[in-house]
C-alpha positions, 0 to 999 in steps of 0.5 A: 430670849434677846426680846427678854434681854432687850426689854430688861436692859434697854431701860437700865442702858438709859437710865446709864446714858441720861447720867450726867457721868461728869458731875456724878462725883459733885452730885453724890457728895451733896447732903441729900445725897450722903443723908439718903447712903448712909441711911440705906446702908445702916438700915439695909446692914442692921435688917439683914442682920435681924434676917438672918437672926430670924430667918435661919432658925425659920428656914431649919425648921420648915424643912425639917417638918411637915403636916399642915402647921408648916404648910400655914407657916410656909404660906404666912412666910411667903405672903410679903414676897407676892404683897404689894409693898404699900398694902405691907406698909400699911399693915405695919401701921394699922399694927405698930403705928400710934394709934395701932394695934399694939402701937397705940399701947406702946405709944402710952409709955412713950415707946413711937416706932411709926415715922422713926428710923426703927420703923424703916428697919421693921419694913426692910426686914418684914420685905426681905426676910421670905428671900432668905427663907425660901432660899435656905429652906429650898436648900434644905429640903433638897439636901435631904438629912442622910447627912445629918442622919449620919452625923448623929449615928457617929455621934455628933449632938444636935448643936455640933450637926448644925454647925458642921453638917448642915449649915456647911451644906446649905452655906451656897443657899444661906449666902445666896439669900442673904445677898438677895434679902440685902438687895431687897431691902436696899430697894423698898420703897412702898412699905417704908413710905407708908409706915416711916414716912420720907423724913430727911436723915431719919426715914428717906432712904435711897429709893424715897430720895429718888422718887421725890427728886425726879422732878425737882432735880433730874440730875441727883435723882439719876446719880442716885439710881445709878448708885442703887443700880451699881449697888443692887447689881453687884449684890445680885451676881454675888447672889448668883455666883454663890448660888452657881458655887452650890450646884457645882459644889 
């Protein structure tokens, strides 16, 4: 265990040690800088959005079925978790870029997704959103549906159970999720790079303005990691701490 330890936290110490903690505040006040947040954040807010929208209604569904459609679906779901993200972003293109699949139709009445800020949206969602899924189905299915079972016996319809049976109970699992689904989507790089490109205020993101300054300036690069670093880490102990408020609630 302390080699594992070892070898996951000596990197992230580094990272905090080389930080030029004295110019921190100067460096994340630049352009480049405050352009790469806000973009990330904005993106990051409206794809955990559109997971949540897309996933929850994904999540009750696969638990409550069975039979060789769900297993497909579950496989489909899961897929972009084990993807690696530039074969993601690539896919997105080869689909939803000018001359894609269904872009190319899109592009002729002057519809462009690829290289926008909607295309960065589309890839943090199509990352993120199997992390709320498994997460809330696992939930789901080990809940069992004694519970809603007995809410209908009593009385309750359909949208009433939802809403005060079983959404309650998986509410550990759904807020867990959505932490890590956030996490990943602040993170991505491959898929974005790929299919939105790296365009100042419009497609680079936290994680593209890094990778593009670790060179040309060590010093904002590092600023920014640490930033992405502090963010990421927070939302995974919200993660951990809602998933240990589950198992003890």
């Amino acid at each position: 265990m302390a080699l594992a330890l070892i070898l996951l936290g000596l990197p992230l110490a580094g990272l905090l040690v080389r930080a030029d903690w004295a110019r921190l505040p100067a460096l994340l006040a630049s352009e480049r800088s405050l352009d790469a947040l806000g973009l990330s954040l904005t993106t990051c807010l409206i794809s955990t959005g559109i997971v949540l929208v897309l996933g929850v209604p994904t999540a009750l569904v696969l638990a409550r079925t069975r039979g060789r459609w769900a297993t497909a679906a579950r496989t489909l779901v899961t897929v972009p978790m084990v993807l690696p993200p530039v074969v993601a972003g690539l896919a997105l293109l080869t689909t939803l870029g000018r001359r894609g699949l269904i872009g190319q139709h899109l592009s002729v009445i002057g519809i462009e997704i690829g290289f926008t800020t909607v295309s960065v949206v589309i890839a943090q969602t199509f990352v993120a959103l199997p992390f709320l899924v498994v997460s809330l189905e696992g939930a789901l299915r080990s809940a069992g549906e004694d519970y809603e079972r007995a809410a209908t016996f009593l009385g309750a319809g359909p949208t009433r159970t939802l809403l005060t049976v079983t959404l309650p109970m998986a509410a550990p699992a759904l807020a867990s999720g959505t932490a890590l689904s956030f996490a990943r989507a602040l993170g991505e790089f491959g898929a974005t790079l790929t299919f939105a490109g790296s365009l100042q205020g419009v497609t680079r993101t936290l994680p593209l303005e890094i990778y593009l300054l670790r060179e040309s300036d060590s010093d904002l690069a590092l600023a920014l990691a640490v930033v992405l670093l502090a963010v990421a880490g927070l939302v995974v102990w919200l993660a951990t701490h809602f998933r240990a408020w589950g198992s003890h609630g």
